[in-house]
N, C-alpha and C positions, 0 to 999 in steps of 0.2 A: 702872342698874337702876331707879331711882326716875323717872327720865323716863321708861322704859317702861312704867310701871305707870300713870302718867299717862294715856301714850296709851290704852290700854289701856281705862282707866275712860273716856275720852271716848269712844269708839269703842262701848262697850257704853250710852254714856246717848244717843248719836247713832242708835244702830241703835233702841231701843227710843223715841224720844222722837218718832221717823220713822216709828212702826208706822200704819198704817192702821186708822182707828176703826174699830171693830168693831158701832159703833150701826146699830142697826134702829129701823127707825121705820116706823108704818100708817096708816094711814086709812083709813075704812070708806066703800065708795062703794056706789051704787045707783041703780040702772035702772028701768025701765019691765019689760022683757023677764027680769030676774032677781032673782032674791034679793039681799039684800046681799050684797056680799062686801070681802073686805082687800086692800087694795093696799101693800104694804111698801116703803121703799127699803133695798135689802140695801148692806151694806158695800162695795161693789164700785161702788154709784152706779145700779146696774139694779132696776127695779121686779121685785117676786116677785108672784105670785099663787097663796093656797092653798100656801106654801110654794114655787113652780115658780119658777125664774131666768127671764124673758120673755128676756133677752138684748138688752133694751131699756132706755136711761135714762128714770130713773124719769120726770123733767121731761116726756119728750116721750113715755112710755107715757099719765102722766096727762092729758096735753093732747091725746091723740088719743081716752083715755076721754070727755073733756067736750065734746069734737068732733060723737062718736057718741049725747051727751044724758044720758050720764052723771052723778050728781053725786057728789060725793068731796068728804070733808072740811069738810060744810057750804057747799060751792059751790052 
């Protein structure tokens, strides 16, 4: 009984110790052609826009924004 209970507690601090951050993070980038606007990376590792999932890693959303003259985050 008491080894089970063990498992038990390890299994529930493994499952939650394992969770995926939930951090978001922005940066405000700006163009020539528009307004500013936020670039987020959502928990998932994909940039958002305006709230929207691009379906894109953020790394390679923002590297093709600075591609197109963009600047982001004081770049």
């Amino acid at each position: 009984m008491k080894k089970s209970r063990i498992v038990a507690c390890l299994v529930f601090i493994s499952f939650f110790s394992c969770k995926e951050d939930d951090t978001v993070t922005c940066t405000t980038c700006s163009a020539p052609e528009t307004l500013d606007f936020n670039v987020c990376r959502e928990s998932n590792g994909n940039a958002s826009v305006n709230g929207e999932d691009t379906g894109t890693d953020y790394e390679i959303y923002l590297e093709g924004l600075q591609a197109a003259g963009a600047s982001c985050g004081g770049n």
